[in-house]
DRENMI-189207 format. One line per 10 residues: their letters; for each residue x, y, z of C-alpha. Coordinates in steps of 0.2 Angstrom, whole numbers. Layout:
<nodes>
A> X Y Z; ...
</nodes>
This chain:
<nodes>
XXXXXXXXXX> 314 783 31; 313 763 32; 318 758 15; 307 745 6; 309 728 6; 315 725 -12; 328 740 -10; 343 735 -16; 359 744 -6; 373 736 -10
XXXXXXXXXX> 377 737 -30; 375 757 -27; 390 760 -20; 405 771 -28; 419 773 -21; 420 757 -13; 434 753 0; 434 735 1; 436 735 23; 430 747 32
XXXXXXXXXX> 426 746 52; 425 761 64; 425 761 81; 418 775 91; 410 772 109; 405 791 115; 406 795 134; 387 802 141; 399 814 152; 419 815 155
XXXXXXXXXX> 425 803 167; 408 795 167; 405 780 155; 425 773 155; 430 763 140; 445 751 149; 442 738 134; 445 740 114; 448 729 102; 447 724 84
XXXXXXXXXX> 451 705 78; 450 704 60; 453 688 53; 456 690 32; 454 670 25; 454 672 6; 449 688 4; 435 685 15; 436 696 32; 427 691 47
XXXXXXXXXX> 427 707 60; 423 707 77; 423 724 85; 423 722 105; 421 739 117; 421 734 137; 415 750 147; 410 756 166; 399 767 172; 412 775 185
XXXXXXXXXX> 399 786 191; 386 785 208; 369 787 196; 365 780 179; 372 785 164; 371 780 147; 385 771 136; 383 773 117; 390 758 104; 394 768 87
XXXXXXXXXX> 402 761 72; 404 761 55; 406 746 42; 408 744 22; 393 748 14; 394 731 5; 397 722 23; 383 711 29; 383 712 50; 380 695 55
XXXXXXXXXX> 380 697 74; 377 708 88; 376 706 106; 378 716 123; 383 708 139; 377 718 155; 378 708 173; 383 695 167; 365 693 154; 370 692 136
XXXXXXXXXX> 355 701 126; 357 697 107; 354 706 93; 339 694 81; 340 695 61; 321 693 57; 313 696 38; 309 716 37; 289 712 35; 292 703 54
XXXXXXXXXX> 302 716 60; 290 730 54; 279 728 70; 293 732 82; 299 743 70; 283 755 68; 280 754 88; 298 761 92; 296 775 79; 278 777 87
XXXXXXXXXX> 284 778 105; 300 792 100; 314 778 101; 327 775 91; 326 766 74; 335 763 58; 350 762 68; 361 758 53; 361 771 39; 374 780 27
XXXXXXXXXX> 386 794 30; 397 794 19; 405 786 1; 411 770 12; 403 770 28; 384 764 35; 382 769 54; 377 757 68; 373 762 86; 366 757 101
XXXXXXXXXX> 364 764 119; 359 756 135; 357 764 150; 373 757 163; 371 757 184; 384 763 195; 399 752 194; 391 742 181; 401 735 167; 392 731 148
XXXXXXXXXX> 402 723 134; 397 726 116; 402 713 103; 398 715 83; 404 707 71; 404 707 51; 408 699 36; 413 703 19; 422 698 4; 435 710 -3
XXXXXXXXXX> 436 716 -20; 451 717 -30; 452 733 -36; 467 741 -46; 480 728 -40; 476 726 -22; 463 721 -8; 460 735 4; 455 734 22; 453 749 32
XXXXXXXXXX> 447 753 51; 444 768 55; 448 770 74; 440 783 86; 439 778 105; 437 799 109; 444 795 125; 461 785 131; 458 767 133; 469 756 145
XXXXXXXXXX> 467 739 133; 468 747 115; 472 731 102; 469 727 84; 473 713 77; 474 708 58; 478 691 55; 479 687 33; 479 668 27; 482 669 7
XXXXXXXXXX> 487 648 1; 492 659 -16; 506 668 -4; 506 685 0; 515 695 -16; 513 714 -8; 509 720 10; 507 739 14; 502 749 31; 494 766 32
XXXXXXXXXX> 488 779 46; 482 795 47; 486 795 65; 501 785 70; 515 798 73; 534 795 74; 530 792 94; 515 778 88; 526 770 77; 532 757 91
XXXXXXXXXX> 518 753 93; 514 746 77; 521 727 70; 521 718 53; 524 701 53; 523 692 36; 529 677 29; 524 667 12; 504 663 14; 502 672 31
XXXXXXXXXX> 502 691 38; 498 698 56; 496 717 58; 496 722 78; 494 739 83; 494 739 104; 498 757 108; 501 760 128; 492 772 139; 506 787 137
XXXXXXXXXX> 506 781 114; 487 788 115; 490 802 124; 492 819 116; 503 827 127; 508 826 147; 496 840 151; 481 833 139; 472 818 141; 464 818 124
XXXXXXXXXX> 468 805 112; 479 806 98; 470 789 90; 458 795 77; 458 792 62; 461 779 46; 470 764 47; 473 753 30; 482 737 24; 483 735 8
XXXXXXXXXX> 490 718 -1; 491 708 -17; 492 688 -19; 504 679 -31; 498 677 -49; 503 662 -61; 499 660 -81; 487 648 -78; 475 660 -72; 472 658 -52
XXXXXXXXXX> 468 645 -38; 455 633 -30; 450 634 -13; 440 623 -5; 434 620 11; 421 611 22; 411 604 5; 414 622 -3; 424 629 -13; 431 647 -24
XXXXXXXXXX> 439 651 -41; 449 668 -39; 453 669 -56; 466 685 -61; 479 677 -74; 496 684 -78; 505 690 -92; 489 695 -105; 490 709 -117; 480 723 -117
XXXXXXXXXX> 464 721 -131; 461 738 -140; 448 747 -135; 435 759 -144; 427 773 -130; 416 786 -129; 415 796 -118; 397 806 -114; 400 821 -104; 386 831 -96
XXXXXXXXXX> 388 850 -98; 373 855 -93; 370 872 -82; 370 861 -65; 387 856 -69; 394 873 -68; 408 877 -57; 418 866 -47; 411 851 -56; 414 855 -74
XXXXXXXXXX> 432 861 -70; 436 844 -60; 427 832 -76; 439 842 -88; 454 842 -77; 451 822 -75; 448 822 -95; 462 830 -100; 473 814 -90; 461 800 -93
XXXXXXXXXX> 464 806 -111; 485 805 -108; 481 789 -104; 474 781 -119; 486 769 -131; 488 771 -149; 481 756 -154; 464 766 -146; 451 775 -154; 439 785 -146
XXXXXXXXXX> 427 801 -147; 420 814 -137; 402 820 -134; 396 833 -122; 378 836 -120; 364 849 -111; 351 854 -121; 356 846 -137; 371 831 -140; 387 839 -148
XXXXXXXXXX> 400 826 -155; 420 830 -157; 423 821 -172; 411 816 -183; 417 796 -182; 427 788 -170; 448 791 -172; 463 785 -165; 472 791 -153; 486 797 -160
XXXXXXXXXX> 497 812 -154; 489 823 -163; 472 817 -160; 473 817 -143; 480 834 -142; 467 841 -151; 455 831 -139; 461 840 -124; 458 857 -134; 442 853 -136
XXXXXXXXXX> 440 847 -118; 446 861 -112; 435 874 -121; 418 864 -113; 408 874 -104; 391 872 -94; 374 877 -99; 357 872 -102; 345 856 -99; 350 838 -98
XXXXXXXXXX> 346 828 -115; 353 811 -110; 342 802 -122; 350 810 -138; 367 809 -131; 369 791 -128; 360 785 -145; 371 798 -153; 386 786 -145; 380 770 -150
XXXXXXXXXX> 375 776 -168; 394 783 -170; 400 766 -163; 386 755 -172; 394 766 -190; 412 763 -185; 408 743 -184; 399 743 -200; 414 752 -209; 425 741 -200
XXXXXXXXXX> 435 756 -195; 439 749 -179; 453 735 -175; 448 715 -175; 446 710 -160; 444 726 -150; 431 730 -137; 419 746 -137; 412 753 -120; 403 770 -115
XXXXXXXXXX> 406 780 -103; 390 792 -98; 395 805 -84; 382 817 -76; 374 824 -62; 356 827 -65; 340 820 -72; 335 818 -90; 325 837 -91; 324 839 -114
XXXXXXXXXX> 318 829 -124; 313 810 -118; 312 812 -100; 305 798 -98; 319 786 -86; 311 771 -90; 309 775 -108; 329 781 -109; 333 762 -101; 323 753 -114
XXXXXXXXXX> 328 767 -128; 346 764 -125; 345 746 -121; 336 742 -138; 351 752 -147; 363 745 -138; 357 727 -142; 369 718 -131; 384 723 -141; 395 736 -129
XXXXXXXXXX> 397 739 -110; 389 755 -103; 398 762 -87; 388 776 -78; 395 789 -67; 382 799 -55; 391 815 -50; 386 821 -34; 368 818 -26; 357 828 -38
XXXXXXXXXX> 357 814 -49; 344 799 -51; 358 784 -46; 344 771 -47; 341 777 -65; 360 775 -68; 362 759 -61; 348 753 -71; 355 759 -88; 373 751 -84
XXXXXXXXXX> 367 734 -79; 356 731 -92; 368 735 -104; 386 724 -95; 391 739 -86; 388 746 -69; 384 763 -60; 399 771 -48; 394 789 -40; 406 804 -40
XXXXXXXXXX> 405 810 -24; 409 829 -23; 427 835 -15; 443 839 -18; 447 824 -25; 433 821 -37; 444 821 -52; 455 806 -45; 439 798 -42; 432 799 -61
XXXXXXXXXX> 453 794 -67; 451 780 -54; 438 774 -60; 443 775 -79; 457 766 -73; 447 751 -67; 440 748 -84; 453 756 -96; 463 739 -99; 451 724 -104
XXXXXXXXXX> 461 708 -104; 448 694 -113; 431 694 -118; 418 683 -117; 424 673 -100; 416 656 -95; 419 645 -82; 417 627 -82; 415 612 -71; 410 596 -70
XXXXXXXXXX> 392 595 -68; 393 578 -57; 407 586 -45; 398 601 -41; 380 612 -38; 373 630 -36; 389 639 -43; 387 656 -41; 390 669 -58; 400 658 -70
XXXXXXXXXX> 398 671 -87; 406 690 -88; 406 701 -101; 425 708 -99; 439 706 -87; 451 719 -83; 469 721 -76; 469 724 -59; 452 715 -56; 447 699 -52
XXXXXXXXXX> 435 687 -56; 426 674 -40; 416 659 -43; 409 649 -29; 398 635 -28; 396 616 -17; 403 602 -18; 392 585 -23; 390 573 -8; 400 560 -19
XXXXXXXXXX> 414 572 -24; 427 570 -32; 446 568 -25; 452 580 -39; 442 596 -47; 445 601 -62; 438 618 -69; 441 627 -86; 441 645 -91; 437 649 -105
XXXXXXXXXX> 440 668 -113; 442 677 -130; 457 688 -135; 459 699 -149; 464 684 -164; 460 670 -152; 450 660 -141; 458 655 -125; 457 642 -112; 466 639 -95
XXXXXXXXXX> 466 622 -85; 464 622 -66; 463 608 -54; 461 605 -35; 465 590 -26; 451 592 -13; 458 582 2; 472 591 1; 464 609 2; 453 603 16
XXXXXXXXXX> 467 599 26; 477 618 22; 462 626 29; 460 618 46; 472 631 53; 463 638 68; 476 651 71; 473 661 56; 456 657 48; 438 654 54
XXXXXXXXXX> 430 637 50; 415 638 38; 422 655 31; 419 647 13; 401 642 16; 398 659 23; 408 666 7; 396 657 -7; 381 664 4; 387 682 7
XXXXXXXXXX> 393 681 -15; 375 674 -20; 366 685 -10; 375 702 -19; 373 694 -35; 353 690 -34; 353 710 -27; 361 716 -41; 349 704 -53; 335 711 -46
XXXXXXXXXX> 338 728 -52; 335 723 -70; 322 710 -68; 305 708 -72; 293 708 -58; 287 692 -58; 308 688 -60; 313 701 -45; 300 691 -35; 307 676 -35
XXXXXXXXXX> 324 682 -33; 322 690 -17; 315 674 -11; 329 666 -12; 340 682 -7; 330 683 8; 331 663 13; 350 665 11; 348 682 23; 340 673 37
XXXXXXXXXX> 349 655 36; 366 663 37; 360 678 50; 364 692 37; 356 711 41; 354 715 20; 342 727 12; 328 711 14; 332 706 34; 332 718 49
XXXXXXXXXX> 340 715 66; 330 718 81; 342 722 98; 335 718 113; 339 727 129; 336 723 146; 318 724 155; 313 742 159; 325 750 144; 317 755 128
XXXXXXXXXX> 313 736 122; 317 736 104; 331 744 91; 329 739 74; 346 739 63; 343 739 43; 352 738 27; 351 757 20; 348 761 2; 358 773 -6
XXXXXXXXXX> 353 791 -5; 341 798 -22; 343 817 -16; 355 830 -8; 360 822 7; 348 830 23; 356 844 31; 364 851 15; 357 866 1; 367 875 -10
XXXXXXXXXX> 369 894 -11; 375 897 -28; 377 917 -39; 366 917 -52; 358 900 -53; 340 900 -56; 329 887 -49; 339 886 -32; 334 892 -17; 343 906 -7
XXXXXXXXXX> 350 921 -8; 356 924 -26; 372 937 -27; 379 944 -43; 397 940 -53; 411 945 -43; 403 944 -27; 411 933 -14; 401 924 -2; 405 919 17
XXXXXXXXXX> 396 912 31; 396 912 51; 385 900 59; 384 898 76; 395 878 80; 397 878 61; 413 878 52; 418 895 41; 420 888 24; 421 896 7
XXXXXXXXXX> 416 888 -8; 423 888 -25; 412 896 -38; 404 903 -26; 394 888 -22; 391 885 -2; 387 869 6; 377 875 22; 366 860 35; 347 863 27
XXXXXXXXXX> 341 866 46; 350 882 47; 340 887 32; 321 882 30; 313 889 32; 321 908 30; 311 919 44; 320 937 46; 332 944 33; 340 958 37
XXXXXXXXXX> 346 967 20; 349 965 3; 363 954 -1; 362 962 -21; 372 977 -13; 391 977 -20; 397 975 -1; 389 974 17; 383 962 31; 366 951 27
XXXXXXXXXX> 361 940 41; 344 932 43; 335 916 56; 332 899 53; 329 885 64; 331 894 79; 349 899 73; 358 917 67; 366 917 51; 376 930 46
XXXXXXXXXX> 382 932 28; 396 942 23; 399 949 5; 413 956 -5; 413 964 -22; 429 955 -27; 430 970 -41; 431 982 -29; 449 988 -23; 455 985 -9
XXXXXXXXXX> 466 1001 0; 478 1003 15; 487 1017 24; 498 1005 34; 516 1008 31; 524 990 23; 529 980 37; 548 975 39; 554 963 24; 554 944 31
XXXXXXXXXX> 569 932 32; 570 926 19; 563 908 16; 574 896 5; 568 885 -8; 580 871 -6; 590 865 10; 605 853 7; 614 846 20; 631 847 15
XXXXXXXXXX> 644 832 7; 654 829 22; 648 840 33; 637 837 49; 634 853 54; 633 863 40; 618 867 28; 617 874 12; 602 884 7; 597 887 -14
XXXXXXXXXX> 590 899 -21; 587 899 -40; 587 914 -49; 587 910 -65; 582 893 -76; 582 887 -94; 563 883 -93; 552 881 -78; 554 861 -77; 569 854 -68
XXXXXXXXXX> 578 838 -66; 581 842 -46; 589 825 -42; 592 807 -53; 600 792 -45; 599 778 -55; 606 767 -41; 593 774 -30; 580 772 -42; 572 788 -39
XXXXXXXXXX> 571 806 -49; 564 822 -42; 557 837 -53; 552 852 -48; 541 868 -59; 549 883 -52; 542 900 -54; 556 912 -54; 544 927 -53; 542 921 -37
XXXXXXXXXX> 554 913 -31; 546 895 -26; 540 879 -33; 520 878 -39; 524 858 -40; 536 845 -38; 537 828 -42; 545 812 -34; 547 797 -44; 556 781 -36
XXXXXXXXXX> 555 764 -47; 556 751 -33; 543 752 -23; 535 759 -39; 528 775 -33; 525 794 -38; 521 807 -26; 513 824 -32; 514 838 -22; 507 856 -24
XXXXXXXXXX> 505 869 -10; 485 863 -10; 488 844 -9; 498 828 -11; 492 814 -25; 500 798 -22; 502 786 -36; 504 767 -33; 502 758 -50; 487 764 -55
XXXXXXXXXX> 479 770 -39; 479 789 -34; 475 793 -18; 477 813 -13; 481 819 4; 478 836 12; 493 844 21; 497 846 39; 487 829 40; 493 815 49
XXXXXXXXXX> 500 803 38; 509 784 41; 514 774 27; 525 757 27; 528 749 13; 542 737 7; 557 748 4; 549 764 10; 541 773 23; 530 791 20
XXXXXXXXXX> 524 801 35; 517 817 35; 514 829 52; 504 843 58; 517 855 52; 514 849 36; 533 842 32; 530 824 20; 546 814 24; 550 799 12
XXXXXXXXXX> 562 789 18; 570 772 18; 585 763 29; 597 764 12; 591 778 2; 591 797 1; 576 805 14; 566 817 5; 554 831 12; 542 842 5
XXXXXXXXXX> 532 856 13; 519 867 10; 525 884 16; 510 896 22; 522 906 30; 533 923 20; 537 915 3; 521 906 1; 525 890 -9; 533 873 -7
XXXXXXXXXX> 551 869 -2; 561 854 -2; 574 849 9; 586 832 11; 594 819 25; 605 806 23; 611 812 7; 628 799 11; 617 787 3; 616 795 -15
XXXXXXXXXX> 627 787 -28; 642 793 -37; 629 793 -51; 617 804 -45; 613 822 -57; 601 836 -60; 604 853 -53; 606 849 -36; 612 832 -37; 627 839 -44
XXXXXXXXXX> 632 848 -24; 634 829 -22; 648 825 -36; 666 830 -32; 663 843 -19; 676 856 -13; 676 870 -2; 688 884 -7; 697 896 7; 686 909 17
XXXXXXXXXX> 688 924 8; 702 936 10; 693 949 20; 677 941 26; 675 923 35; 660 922 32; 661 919 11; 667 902 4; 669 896 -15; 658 880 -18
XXXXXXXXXX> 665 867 -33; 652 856 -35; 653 846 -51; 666 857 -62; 654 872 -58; 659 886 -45; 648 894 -35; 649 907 -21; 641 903 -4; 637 916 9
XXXXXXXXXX> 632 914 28; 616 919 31; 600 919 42; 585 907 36; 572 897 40; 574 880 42; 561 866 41; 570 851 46; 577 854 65; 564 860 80
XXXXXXXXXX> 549 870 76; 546 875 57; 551 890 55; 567 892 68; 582 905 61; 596 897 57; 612 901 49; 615 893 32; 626 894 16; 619 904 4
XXXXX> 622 902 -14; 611 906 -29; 609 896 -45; 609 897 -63; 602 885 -74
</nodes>
């Protein structure tokens, strides 16, 4: 569906990754349409990045064929160009108003060609293709390229390409060139495909203001294996970085009659903060969604500082408050939050009316009582995923409801949980009340979304922030007023230069803290910043101009949501100049491609919207809901699914994500899938379904006789002090409570803990901490949660994972081993066992490197070591001193995780421990 002109994509976004380009150029047939030619150039100027995507491919066939251009961008990146060369004839892509465009647009639909071209598909990504039909032996060269500015977002800019050739390419090459005048404070890689045979072909250069990222991988890297030509390039690739920060509060840049204000100053304490948070518990949140909203709860509320105060509402039919006034959070308070937290549970309607002027009134009686700290700041946090359904129901009613309580005096944040929920009804509410609207897309990792997102507005710095120049020296700033600012973010101001500039400017910043006003000083000498941006090497010229355009444009989008109609029209006038002088495809312009005579004449590429309902292609099965469609099974019944070139996949709560055209409409059903156990299987779309169903009450028999016990799986693998060849294998029998100090070197600065279950003989979670690079990473046999500040980022295992970062490098396989290592500390590997012994192990290399201070557990087999004689009638029994403590190792048959294939018998020293 073409979206309508005044649609407004780009302030809808949730998760929002601040670079993403994907390149995926699909062969018609194997062997066919030849991609020899790949790259990616992305030039990074002040957080501005400029990315041009460049595929070269031949039709190696004797007849026509068809060669497909597919990518995905950020959702909040404007293309800006787009061009195919074919013989030698360049056939551009034009950026034309939408109401221009519709003519073109309506006939291609009309005649069955493609249109739309560019639409979402997933939290980041928005999707562009083209296809052009290619003679024998021709070659064609597609070119895009597009621009966007990069967020600050819990301490770092992220970029991230996403590359996926599907084929071997000959010329494979990306290029990431980074110009910061501030000088680069923090630079990070990460893959989820470069292996330990890619890594070569991966280089970081870096220096104090200047980065270049290359990744050139040869013909043999890509491949797979010697008898496979499949690629082993697919996937995610990220740079992450940070500038350097002064008191003063940031920098001026200027360039060709422009300049920015990145403004993120250093060294502020954290103001108090009162927060509320509305949590919907309605009967649509059953499930997976209300057990991931209190898991995230329950840590967002471990986060909170003493000087805090805060209350909990949940809401369905009706508003229930925790505490009748706000409190602080105290110990106890928050103890008894988490309690409460736990104990919610879904059901009913969706009353968001009540529920949010219940918040305001508790914060509007706290203010009045002045119960709350001088100075502090009060925000609201709504989380749901559905529309208002009891009492006012009304969405524009709620907005001015809410609006009118608030009065201008808190920040409303708004998180849409899945894609039930009304997010243009969200993102209303927040912006006219200083907040905005994220959505919660549902996975695995939707409780580290919600806790990332707290994080982004849990420390407020100052209040109330202006900035100020001198009105002679300068015209059409952008934004210059925000409500809060918060660590980890940052604030940008653009605008022009007057004709008669001055050779100096000055700006202030002005910003109020909890007992104080503040203001910072800033100035530019102008010929001076001309002259550091005529570097043709590492920037684009005019990238400043483009910067102020690409800024204004997002911040008249955004306005427009709230405005009045007369007010929204007059916006997107000016939006939509900006959109067509600077040749930027938003929701307001369209891009017409052209293709060469005799080919379908017109593709029209357009801004999406974000999407209102459940995505197309998905329903939802779920036991016992009413109001949904599809089968409905009873308690205890487990649902699965076979569908023809569909994944198996079993979802929790007995919820089931299945594509809507294997379902409308249902035409055969075979039997009842009410019955405690059996096969249902019915048509739809032309497709067999078939549904199996288990009474998970019933019990579950077998005659088979036990198979042989398993060797044994160790929990801990040691390399031991001194000994090459040697390994010692741990297995603990009994502790003093389920938590242990594994390993702690202070030298090393890193700690390793460990929940052992001694029932059953593995670990359920284990835990390394190392304080330079600060870094946690939270392993459990379903995931990794990686911790970098206050980012969280989870992995699955047996992924592919690359990480470089100063200090230490993280790589994860298909075997599912995680090694973290570092050229002058202690490697460490986790794995997620799925073999006998389910559960996670851990094993060591290089443990020459641990100090003579290292402890815990195991760290003491690395203290004063000694090996006592064999014993007297058996070679094969030695007595271990390790740390004052003696222990009795055996020879045995394990399995070992580190050498060859997981899995490979080994013989080992076997000793068991007692804590």
């Amino acid at each position: 569906m073409k979206p309508p002109a005044s649609a407004h994509a780009c302030a809808i976004v949730l998760v929002l990754l601040p670079l993403l380009a994907v390149l995926q150029t699909t062969r018609a047939q194997k062997n066919a349409i030849d991609i020899y030619s790949l790259t990616v150039d992305s030039r990074v100027s002040s957080r501005f990045a400029h990315t041009v995507i460049t595929s070269r491919v031949v039709n190696r066939a004797d007849f026509i064929q068809e060669a497909t251009f597919q990518m995905e961008l950020p959702k909040k990146a404007f293309i800006t160009n787009f061009s195919m060369i074919i013989d030698g004839v360049t056939y551009p892509g034009n950026i034309k108003q939408k109401d221009a465009a519709q003519e073109q647009y309506s006939a291609a639909v009309a005649r069955g060609e493609s249109a739309g071209l560019v639409k979402a598909t997933g939290r980041n990504m928005e999707q562009f293709q083209v296809s052009v039909s290619v003679a024998p032996s021709a070659k064609v060269t597609f070119e895009l390229v597009y621009e966007e500015l990069l967020k600050r977002r819990l301490g770092v800019y992220e970029l991230l390409l996403k590359v996926q050739p599907q084929q071997l390419v000959k010329h494979l090459q990306m290029d990431i060139h980074i110009f910061e005048p501030q000088g680069i404070s923090s630079l990070e890689t990460e893959s989820t495909f470069i292996s330990s045979e890619l890594a070569d072909a991966l280089t970081v250069s870096q220096n104090q203001t200047k980065a270049h990222i290359r990744f050139k991988p040869t013909l043999s890297q890509q491949q797979k294996s010697a008898e496979q030509q499949d690629t082993v390039v697919d996937g995610d690739f990220i740079v992450r970085y940070d500038v350097n920060r002064t008191l003063s509060g940031g920098s001026i840049q200027i360039e060709n009659g422009y300049f920015v204000h990145y403004f993120a100053p250093e060294g502020l304490s954290m103001i108090p903060k009162n927060v509320i948070f509305v949590i919907d518990r309605s009967g649509s949140m059953m499930g997976k969604k209300i057990r991931q909203t209190r898991e995230a709860l329950i840590k967002i509320l471990e986060d909170l500082r003493p000087e805090d105060h805060f209350n909990l509402i949940s809401f369905s039919s009706e508003a229930t408050q925790w505490k009748p006034s706000l409190v602080p959070a105290s110990t106890q308070n928050v103890e008894e939050a988490t309690k409460y937290a736990e104990s919610i549970k879904a059901h009913g309607g969706t009353n968001i009316n009540d529920a949010m002027l219940m918040a305001v009134y508790l914060l509007e009686t706290a203010t009045r009582a002045e119960q709350l700290p001088s100075g502090s700041v009060s925000l609201l946090l709504l989380l749901t995923d559905g529309d208002p359904t009891v009492g006012e129901t009304n969405p524009t009613v709620i907005q001015k409801n809410v609006q009118e309580a608030i009065g201008g005096q808190y920040s409303l944040f708004c998180l849409g949980f899945g894609f039930d929920v009304s997010y243009a009804f969200l993102e209303k509410l927040a912006l006219d009340n200083g907040g905005l609207a994220r959505r919660i897309y549902e996975d695995s990792d939707s409780a580290l979304q919600l806790q990332d997102f707290y994080q982004e507005v849990a420390n407020p710095l100052l209040t109330a922030v202006t900035f100020e120049y001198p009105g002679s020296a300068v015209e059409e700033v952008t934004q210059d007023s925000f409500r809060l600012f918060f660590k980890g973010s940052e604030m940008v101001v653009a605008g022009k230069l007057r004709a008669q500039s001055p050779e100096v400017l000055s700006a202030k910043v002005s910003g109020q803290l909890p007992t104080e006003n503040i203001t910072f000083q800033m100035e530019s000498q102008v010929a001076k910043q001309e002259e550091e941006f005529r570097q043709p090497k590492y920037i684009f010229h005019g990238f400043m101009e483009r910067l102020w355009a690409y800024l204004t444009i997002h911040q008249l989008l955004e306005r427009m949501v709230s405005a009045s109609d007369a007010e929204k029209q007059a916006l997107e006038a000016q939006a939509l100049g900006l959109s067509l002088n600077y040749s930027f495809v938003t929701p307001l312009t369209s891009m017409v491609v052209t293709k060469p005579e005799g080919q379908d004449q017109s593709q029209v590429a357009e801004k999406p919207v974000e999407s209102e309902k459940v995505p197309s292609g998905r329903t939802v099965f779920r036991h016992g809901a009413m109001g949904h469609t599809g089968p409905v099974l009873p308690a205890g019944v487990a649902l699965f699914t076979r569908v023809d070139d569909l994944p198996s996949k079993v979802m929790e709560s007995h919820d089931l994500l299945i594509p809507s055209e294997y379902i409308y409409p249902f035409s055969t059903l075979d039997s009842d899938p009410r019955q405690p156990s059996g096969i249902a299987s019915f048509s739809a779309g032309g497709s067999k379904i078939v549904i199996d169903y288990l009474d998970e009450t019933m019990e579950e028999t077998s005659p088979t006789a036990a198979p042989p016990a398993p060797i044994q799986a160790p929990t801990v693998i040691l390399p031991l002090p001194g000994q090459s060849r040697n390994q010692l294998c741990v297995d603990i029998k009994r502790t003093s409570g389920p938590l242990l100090i594994l390993f702690a070197d202070p030298e090393q600065g890193v700690r390793v803990i460990g929940e052992y279950k001694v029932e059953k003989a593995q670990f359920s979670q284990i835990e390394v901490a190392f304080k330079n690079p600060q870094l946690q990473v939270h392993v459990s046999p379903e995931h990794v949660v990686v911790t970098r500040g206050r980012r969280s980022s989870e992995y699955k295992w047996k992924e592919t994972l690359f990480v470089v970062m100063p200090g230490l490098t993280m790589t994860m396989d298909k075997a599912g081993l995680l090694l973290l290592s570092s050229p002058d500390k202690v490697t460490i590997g986790l794995l997620s066992w799925d073999g006998p012994g389910q559960g996670l192990r851990l094993l060591l290399r290089d443990t020459d490197r641990f100090s003579s201070h290292v402890d815990g557990i195991l760290g003491r087999f690395y203290r004063g070591v000694l090996w006592g004689p064999p014993d007297a009638t058996d070679d094969s029994k030695r007595t271990l001193r390790a740390h004052g403590f003696d222990f009795n190792a055996t020879r045995k048959l394990k399995l070992d995780y580190q050498e060859g294939t997981p899995g490979t018998v080994i013989s080992c020293w076997s000793v068991e421990l007692y804590t």
